[in-house]
C-alpha positions as protocol buffer text, in pm:
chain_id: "A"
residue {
  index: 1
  type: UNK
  ca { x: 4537 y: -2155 z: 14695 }
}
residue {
  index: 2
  type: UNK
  ca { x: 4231 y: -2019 z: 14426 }
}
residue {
  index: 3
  type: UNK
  ca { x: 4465 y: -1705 z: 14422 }
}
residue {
  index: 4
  type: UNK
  ca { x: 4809 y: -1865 z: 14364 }
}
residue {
  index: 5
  type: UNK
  ca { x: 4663 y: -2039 z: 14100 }
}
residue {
  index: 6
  type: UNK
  ca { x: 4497 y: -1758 z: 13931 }
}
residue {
  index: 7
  type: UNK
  ca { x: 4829 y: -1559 z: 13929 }
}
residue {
  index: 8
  type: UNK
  ca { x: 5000 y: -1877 z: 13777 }
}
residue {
  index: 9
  type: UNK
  ca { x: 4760 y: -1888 z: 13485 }
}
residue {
  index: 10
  type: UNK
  ca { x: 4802 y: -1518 z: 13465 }
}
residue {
  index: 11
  type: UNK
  ca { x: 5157 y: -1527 z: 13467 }
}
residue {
  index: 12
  type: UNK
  ca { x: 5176 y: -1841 z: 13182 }
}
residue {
  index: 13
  type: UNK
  ca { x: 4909 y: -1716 z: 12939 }
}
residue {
  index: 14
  type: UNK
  ca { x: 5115 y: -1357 z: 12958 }
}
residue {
  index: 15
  type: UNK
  ca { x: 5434 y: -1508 z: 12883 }
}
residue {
  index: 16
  type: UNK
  ca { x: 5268 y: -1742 z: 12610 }
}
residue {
  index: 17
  type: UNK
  ca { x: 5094 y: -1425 z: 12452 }
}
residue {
  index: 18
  type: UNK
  ca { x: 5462 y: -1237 z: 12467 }
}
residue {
  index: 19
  type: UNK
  ca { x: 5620 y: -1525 z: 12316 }
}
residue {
  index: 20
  type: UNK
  ca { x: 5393 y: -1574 z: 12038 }
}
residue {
  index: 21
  type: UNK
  ca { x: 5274 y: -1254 z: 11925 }
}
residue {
  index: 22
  type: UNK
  ca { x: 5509 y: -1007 z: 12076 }
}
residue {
  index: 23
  type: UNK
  ca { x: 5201 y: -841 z: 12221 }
}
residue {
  index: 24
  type: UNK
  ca { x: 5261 y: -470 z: 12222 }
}
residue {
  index: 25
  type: UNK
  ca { x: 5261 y: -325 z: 12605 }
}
residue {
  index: 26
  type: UNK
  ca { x: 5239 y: -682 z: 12774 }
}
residue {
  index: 27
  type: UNK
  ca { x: 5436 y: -518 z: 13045 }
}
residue {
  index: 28
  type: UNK
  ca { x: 5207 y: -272 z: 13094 }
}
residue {
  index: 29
  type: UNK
  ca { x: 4938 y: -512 z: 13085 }
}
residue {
  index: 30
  type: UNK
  ca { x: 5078 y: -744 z: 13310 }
}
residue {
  index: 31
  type: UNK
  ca { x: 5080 y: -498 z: 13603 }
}
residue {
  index: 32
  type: UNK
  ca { x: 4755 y: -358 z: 13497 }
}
residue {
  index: 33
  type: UNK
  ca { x: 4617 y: -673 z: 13545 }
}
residue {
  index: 34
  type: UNK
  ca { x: 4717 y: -814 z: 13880 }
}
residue {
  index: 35
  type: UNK
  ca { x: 4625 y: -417 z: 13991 }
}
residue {
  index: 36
  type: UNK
  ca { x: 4246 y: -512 z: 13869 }
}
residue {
  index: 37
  type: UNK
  ca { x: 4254 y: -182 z: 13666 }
}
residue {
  index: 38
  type: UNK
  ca { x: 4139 y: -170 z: 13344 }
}
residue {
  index: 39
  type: UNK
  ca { x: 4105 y: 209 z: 13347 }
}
residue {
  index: 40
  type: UNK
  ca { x: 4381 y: 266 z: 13100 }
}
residue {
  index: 41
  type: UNK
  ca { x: 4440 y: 367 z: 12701 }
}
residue {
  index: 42
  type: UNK
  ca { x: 4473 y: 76 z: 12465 }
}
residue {
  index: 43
  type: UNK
  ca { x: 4772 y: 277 z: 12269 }
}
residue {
  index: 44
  type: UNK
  ca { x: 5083 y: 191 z: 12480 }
}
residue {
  index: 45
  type: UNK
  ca { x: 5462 y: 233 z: 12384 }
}
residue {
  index: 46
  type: UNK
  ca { x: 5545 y: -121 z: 12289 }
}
residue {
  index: 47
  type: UNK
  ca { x: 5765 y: -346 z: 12470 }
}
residue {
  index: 48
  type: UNK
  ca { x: 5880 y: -661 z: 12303 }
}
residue {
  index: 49
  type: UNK
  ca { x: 6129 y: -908 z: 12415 }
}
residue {
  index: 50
  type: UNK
  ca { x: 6360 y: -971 z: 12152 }
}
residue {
  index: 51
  type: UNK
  ca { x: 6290 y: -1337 z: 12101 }
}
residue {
  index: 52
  type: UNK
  ca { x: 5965 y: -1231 z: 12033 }
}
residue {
  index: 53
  type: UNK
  ca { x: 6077 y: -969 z: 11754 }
}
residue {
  index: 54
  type: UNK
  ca { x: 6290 y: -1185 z: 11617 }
}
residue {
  index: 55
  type: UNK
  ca { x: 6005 y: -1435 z: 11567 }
}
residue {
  index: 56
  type: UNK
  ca { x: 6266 y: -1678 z: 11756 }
}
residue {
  index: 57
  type: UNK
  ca { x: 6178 y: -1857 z: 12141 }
}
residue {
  index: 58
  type: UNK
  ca { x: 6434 y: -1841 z: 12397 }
}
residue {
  index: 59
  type: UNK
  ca { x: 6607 y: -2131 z: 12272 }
}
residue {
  index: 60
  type: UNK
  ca { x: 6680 y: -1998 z: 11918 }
}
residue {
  index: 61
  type: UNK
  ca { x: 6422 y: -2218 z: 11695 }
}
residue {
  index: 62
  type: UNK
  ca { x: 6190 y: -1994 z: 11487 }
}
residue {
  index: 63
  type: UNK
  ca { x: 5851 y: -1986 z: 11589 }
}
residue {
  index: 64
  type: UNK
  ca { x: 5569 y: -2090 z: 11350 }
}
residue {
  index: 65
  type: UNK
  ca { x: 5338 y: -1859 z: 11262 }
}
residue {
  index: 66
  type: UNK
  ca { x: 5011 y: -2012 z: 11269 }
}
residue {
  index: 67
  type: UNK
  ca { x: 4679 y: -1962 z: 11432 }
}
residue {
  index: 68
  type: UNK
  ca { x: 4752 y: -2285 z: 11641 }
}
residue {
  index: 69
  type: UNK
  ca { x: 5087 y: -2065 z: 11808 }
}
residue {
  index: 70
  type: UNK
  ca { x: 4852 y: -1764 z: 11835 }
}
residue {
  index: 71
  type: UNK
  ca { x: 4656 y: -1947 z: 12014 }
}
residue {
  index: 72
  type: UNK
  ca { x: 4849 y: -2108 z: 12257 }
}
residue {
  index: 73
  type: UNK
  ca { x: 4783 y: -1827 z: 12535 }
}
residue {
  index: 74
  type: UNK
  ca { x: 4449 y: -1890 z: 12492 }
}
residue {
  index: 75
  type: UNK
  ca { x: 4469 y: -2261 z: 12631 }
}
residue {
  index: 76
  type: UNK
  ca { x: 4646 y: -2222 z: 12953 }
}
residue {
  index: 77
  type: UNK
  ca { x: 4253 y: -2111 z: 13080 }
}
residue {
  index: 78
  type: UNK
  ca { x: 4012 y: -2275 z: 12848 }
}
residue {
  index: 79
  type: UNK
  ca { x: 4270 y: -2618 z: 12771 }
}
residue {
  index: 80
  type: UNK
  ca { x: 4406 y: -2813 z: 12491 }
}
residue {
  index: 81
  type: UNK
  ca { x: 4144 y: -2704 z: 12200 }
}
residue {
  index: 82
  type: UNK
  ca { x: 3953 y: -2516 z: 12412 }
}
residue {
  index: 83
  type: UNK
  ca { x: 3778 y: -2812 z: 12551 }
}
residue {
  index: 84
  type: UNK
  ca { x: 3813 y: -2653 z: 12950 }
}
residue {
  index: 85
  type: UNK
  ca { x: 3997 y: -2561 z: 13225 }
}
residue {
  index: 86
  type: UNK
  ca { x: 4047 y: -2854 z: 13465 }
}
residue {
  index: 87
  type: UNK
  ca { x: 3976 y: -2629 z: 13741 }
}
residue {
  index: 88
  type: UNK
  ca { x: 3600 y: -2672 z: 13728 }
}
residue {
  index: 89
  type: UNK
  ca { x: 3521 y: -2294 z: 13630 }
}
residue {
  index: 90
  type: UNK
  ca { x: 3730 y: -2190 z: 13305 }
}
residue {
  index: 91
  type: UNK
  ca { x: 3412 y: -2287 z: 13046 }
}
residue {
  index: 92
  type: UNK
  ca { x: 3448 y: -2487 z: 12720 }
}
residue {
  index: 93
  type: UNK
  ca { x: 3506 y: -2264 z: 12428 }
}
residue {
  index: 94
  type: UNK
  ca { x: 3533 y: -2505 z: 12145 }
}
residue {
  index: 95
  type: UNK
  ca { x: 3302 y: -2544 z: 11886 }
}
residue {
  index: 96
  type: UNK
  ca { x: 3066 y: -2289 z: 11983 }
}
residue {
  index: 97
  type: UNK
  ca { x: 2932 y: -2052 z: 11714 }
}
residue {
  index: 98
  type: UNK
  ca { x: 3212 y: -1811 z: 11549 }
}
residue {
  index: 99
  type: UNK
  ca { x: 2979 y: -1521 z: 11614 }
}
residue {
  index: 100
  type: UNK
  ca { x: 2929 y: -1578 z: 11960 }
}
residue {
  index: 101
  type: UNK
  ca { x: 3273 y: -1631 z: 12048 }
}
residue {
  index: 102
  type: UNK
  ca { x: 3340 y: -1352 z: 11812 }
}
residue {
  index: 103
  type: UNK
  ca { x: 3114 y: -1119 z: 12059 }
}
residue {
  index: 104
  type: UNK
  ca { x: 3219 y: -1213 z: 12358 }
}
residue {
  index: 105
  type: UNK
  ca { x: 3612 y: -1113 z: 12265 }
}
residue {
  index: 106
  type: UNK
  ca { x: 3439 y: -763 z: 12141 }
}
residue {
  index: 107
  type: UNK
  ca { x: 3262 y: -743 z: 12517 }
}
residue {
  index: 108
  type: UNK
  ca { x: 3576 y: -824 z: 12698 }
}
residue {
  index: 109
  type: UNK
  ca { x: 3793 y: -605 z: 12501 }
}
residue {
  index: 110
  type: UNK
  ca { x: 3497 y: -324 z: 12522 }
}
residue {
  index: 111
  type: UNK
  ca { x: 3471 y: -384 z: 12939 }
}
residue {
  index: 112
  type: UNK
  ca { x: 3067 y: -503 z: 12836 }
}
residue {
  index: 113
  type: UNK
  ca { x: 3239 y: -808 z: 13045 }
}
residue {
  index: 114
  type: UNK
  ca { x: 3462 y: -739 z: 13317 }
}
residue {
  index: 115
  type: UNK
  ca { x: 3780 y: -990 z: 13375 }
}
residue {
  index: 116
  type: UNK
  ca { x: 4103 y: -817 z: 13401 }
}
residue {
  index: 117
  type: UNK
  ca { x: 4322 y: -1126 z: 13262 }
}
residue {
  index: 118
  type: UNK
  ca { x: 4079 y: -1145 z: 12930 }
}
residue {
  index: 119
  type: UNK
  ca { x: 4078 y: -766 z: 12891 }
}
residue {
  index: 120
  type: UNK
  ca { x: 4472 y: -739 z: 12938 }
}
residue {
  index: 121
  type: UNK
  ca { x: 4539 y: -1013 z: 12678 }
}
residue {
  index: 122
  type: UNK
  ca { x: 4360 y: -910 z: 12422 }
}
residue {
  index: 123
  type: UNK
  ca { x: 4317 y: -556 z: 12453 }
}
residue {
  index: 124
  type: UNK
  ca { x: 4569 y: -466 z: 12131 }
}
residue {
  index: 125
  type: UNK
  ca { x: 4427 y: -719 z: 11901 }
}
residue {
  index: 126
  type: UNK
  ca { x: 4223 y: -604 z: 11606 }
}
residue {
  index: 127
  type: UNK
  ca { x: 3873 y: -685 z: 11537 }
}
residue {
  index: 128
  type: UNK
  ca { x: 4005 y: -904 z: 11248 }
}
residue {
  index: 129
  type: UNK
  ca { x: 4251 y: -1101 z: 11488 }
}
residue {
  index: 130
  type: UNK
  ca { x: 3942 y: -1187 z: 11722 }
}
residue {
  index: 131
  type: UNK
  ca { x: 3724 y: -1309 z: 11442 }
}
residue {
  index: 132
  type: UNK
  ca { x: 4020 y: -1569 z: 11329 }
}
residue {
  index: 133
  type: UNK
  ca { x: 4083 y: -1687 z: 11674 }
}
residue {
  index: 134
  type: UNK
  ca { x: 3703 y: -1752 z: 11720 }
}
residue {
  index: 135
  type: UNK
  ca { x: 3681 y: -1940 z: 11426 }
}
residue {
  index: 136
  type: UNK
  ca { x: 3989 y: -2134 z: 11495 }
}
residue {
  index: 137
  type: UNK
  ca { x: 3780 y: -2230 z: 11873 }
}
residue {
  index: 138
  type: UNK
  ca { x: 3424 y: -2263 z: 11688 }
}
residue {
  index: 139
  type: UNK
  ca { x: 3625 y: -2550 z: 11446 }
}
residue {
  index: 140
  type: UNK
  ca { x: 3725 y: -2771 z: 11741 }
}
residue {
  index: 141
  type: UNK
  ca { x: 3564 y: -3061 z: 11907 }
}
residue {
  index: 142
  type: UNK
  ca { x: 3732 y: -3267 z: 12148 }
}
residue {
  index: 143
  type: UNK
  ca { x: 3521 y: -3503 z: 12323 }
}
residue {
  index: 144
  type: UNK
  ca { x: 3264 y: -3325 z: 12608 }
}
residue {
  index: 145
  type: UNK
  ca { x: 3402 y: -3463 z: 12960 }
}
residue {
  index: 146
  type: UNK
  ca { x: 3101 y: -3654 z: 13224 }
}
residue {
  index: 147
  type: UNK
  ca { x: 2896 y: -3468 z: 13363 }
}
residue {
  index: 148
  type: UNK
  ca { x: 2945 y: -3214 z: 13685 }
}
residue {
  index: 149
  type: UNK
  ca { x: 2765 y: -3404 z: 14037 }
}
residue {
  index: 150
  type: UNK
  ca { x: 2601 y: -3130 z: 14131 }
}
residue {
  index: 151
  type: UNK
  ca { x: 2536 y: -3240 z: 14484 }
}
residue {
  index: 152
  type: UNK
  ca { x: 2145 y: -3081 z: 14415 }
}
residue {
  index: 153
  type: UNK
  ca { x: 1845 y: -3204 z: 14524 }
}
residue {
  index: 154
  type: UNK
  ca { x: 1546 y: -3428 z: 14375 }
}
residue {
  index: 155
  type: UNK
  ca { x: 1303 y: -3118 z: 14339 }
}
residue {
  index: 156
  type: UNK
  ca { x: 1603 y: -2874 z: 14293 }
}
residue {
  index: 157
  type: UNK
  ca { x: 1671 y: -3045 z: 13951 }
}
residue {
  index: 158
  type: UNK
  ca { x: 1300 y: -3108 z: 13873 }
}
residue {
  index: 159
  type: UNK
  ca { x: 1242 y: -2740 z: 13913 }
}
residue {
  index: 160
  type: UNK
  ca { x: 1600 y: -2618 z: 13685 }
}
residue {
  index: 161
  type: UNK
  ca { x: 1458 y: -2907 z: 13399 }
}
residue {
  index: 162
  type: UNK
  ca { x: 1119 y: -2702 z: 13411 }
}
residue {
  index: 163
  type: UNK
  ca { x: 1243 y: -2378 z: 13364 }
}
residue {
  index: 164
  type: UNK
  ca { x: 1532 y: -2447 z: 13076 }
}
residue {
  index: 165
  type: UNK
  ca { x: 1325 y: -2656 z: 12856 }
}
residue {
  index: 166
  type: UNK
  ca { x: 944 y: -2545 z: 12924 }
}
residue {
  index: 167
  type: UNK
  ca { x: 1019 y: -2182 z: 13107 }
}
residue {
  index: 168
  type: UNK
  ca { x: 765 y: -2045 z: 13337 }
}
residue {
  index: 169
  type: UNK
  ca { x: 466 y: -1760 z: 13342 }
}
residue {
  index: 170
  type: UNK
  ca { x: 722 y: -1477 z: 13346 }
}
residue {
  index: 171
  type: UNK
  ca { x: 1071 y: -1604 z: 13148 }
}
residue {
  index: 172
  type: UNK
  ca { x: 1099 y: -1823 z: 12827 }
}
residue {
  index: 173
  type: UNK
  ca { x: 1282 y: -2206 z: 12830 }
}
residue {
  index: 174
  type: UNK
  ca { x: 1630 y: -2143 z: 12783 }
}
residue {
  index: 175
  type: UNK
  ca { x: 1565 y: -2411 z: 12479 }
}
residue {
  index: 176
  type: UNK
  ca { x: 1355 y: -2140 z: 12275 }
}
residue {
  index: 177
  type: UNK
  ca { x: 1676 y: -1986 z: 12178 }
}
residue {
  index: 178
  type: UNK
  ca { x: 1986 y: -2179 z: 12296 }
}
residue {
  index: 179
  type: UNK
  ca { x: 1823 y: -2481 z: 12072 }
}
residue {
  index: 180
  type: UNK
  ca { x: 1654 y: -2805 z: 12123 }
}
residue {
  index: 181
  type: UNK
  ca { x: 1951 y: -3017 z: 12224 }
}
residue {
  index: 182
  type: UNK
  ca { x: 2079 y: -2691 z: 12444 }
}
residue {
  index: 183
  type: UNK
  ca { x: 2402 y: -2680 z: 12190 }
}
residue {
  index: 184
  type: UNK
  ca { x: 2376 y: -2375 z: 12088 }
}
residue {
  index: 185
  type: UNK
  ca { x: 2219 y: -2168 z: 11774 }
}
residue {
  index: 186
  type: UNK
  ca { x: 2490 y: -2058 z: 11467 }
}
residue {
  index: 187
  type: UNK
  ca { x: 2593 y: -1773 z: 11402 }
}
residue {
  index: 188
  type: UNK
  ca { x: 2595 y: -1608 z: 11781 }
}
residue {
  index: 189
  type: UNK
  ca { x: 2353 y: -1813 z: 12045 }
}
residue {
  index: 190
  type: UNK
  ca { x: 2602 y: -2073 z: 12245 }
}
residue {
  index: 191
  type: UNK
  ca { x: 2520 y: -2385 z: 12400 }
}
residue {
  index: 192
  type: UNK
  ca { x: 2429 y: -2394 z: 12772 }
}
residue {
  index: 193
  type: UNK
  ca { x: 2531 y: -2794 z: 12793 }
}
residue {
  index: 194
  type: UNK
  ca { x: 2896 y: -2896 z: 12884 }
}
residue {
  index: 195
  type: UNK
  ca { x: 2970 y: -2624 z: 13128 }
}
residue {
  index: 196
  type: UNK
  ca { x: 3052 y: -2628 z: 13466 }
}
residue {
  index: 197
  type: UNK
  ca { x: 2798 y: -2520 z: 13715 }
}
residue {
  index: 198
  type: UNK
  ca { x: 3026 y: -2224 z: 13884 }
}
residue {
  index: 199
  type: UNK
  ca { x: 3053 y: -2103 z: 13587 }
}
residue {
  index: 200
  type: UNK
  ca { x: 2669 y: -2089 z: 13468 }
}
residue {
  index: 201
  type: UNK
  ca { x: 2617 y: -1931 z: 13824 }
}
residue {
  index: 202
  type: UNK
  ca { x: 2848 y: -1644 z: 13781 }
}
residue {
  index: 203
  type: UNK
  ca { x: 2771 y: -1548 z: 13427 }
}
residue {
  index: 204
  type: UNK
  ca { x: 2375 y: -1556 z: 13510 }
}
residue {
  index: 205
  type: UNK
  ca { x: 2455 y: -1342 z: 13851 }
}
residue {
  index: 206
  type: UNK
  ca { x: 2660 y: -1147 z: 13628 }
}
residue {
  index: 207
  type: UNK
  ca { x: 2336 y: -1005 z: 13443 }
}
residue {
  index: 208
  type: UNK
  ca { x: 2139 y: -1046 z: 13759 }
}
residue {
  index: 209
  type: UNK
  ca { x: 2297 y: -796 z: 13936 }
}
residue {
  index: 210
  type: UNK
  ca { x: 2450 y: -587 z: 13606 }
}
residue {
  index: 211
  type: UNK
  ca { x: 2827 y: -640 z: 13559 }
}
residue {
  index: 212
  type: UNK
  ca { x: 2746 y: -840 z: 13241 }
}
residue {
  index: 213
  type: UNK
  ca { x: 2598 y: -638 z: 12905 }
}
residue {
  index: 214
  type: UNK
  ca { x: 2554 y: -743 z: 12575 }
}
residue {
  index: 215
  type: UNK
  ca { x: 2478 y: -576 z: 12235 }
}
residue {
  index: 216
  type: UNK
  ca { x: 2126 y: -398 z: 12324 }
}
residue {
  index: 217
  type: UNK
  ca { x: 1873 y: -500 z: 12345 }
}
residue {
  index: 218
  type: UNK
  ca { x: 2033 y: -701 z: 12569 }
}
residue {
  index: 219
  type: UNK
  ca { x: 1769 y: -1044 z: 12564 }
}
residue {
  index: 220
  type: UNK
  ca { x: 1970 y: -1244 z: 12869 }
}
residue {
  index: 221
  type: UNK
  ca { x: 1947 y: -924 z: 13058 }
}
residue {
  index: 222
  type: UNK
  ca { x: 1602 y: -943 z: 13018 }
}
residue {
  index: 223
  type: UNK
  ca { x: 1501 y: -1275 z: 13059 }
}
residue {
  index: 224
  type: UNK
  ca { x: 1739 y: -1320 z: 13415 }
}
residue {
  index: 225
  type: UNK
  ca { x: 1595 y: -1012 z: 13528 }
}
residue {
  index: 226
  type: UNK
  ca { x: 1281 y: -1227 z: 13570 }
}
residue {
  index: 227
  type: UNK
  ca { x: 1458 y: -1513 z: 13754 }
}
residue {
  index: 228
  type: UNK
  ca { x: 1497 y: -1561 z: 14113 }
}
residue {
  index: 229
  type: UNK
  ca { x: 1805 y: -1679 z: 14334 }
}
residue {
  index: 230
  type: UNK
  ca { x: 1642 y: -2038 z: 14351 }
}
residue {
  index: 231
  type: UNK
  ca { x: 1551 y: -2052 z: 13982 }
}
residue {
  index: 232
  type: UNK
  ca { x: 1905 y: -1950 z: 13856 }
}
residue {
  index: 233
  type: UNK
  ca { x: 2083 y: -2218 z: 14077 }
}
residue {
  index: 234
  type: UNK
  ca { x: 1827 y: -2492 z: 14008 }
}
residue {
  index: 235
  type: UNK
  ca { x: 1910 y: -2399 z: 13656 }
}
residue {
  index: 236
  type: UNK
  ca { x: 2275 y: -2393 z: 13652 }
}
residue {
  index: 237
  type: UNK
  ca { x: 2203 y: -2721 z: 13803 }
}
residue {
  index: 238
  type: UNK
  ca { x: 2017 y: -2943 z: 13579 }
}
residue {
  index: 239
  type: UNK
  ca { x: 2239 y: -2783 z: 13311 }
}
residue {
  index: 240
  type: UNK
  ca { x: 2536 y: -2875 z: 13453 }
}
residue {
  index: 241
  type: UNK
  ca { x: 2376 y: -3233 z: 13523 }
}
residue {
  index: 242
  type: UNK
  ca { x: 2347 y: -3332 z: 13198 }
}
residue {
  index: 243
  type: UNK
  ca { x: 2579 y: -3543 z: 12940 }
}
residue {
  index: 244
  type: UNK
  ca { x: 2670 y: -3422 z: 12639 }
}
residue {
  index: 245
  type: UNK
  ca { x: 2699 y: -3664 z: 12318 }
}
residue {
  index: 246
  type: UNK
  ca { x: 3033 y: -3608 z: 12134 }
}
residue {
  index: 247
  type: UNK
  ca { x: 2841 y: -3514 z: 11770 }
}
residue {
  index: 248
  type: UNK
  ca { x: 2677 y: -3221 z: 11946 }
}
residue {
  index: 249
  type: UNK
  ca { x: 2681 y: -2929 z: 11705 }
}
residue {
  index: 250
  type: UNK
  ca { x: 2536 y: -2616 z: 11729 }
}
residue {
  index: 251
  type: UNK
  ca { x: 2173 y: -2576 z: 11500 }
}
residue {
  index: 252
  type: UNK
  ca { x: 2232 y: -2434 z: 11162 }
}
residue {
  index: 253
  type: UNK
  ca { x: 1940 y: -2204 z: 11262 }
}
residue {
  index: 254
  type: UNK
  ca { x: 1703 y: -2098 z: 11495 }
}
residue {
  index: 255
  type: UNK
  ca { x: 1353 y: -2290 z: 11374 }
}
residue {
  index: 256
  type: UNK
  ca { x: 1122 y: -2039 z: 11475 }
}
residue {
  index: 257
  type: UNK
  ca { x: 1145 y: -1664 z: 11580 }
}
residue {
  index: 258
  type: UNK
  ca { x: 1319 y: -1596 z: 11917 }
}
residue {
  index: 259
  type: UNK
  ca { x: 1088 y: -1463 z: 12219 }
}
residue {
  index: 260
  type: UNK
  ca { x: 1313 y: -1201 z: 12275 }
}
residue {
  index: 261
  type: UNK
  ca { x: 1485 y: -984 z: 12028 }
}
residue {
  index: 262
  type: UNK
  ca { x: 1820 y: -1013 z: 12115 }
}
residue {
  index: 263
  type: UNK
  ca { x: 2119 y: -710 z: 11959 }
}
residue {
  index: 264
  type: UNK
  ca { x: 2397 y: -954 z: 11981 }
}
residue {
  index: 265
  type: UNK
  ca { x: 2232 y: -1239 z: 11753 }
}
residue {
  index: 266
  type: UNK
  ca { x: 2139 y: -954 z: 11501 }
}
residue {
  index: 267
  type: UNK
  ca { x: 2463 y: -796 z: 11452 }
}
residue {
  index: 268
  type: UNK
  ca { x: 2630 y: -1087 z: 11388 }
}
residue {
  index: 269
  type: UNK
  ca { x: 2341 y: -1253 z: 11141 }
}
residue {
  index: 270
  type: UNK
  ca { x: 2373 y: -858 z: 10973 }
}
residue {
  index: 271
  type: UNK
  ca { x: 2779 y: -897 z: 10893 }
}
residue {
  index: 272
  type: UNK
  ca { x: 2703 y: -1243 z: 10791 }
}
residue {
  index: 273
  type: UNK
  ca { x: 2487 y: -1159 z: 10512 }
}
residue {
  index: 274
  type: UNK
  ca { x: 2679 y: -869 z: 10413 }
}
residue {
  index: 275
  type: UNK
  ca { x: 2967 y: -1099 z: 10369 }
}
């Protein structure tokens, strides 16, 4: 069932992608994708359909060219605005910081983070591309949906509130640099609140066990490295636990120095004030 629906996503956000961008190599891609590998060079013969390089959809009407169409592929995952997947896993992209978003597209593109349907649809888009589409995600804020029941304990939850907002003897609270209200720092820290628990879980087992890099020095790397099983999914937990008010914003800026150094929020604050 997870797999029929993961090849129907796959399938719609291709087609979407095909439709509004005439992606070069989406056929390519396609089988690339459903093969898992991601061993291949990003400068592929294209093949268009000819809707799609006549800017036209299948049923003749001329297809607008605005970031909103561009991003269409992009919801079939993440939903309408970004606001989620309904399938409990797909996290909420809108309104977190430009930079961050920015970054992760970069990582995905790169292989720093490993999903084959990411990495496939957005492998031929320039740098430039990725920083409009994050910014068109970063503007949006639908309304946050309740919160995730968890189904952990009393002293499961008492332990994940302890470590994200007062940390412990050997890792920082996760509100030292994802913020106060855990929404996330501008330009490139994101919010922990608002996403679903399977997700949290993956992404921190991610760097746990090394799939998942970031810009070096690579701070989340660091700081998970110094978490246990129990911590992690007590965590993920409480996180997931908690409501999120609709005016939630990410901070303007970080009000004291970060523990950690972390690569990722430099380079982006670097380009920024360049800019």
């Amino acid at each position: 069932m997870e797999s029929n629906l993961f090849g129907l996503k796959m399938t719609a956000a291709l087609l979407l992608l095909a439709l509004a961008f005439g992606l070069a190599g989406i056929a390519q891609a396609q089988e690339a994708s459903q093969s898992g590998d991601r061993e291949r060079t990003r400068e592929q013969t294209p093949i268009q359909t000819p809707a799609a390089m006549s800017g036209m959809d299948a049923g003749g009407a001329r297809i607008p060219d605005t970031i909103e169409q561009r991003a269409a592929a992009c919801i079939v995952c993440h939903g309408k605005q970004g606001r989620a997947g309904s399938d409990g896993y797909y996290p909420r992209i809108a309104g977190k910081p430009a930079g961050y978003l920015y970054n992760q597209l970069i990582n995905f593109r790169g292989g720093q983070r490993k999903y084959p349907i990411m990495a496939s649809l957005i492998e031929n888009m320039s740098d430039d591309y990725l920083r409009e589409l994050a910014q068109f995600f970063s503007d949006q804020h639908p309304p946050y949906p309740p919160p995730q029941t968890t189904g952990a304990t009393a002293q499961e939850l008492a332990r994940g509130q302890q470590l994200v907002t007062k940390g412990n003897d050997k890792a920082p609270a996760c509100i030292a640099c994802h913020g106060a209200a855990l929404a996330g720092v501008a330009p490139a820290i994101p919010g922990l609140i608002g996403l679903p628990r399977d997700y949290l879980l993956s992404q921190l087992g991610a760097w746990k066990n090394g799939s998942r890099h970031s810009i070096a020095p690579d701070c989340m790397a660091q700081v998970v490295q110094k978490l246990s099983g129990a911590d992690i999914s007590a965590a993920a937990s409480w996180l997931a636990a908690q409501p999120v008010p609709n005016e939630a914003r990410p901070a303007a800026a970080a009000p004291v120095k970060l523990p950690l150094e972390c690569g990722s929020a430099v380079k982006v604050a670097v380009k920024a004030s360049i800019k």
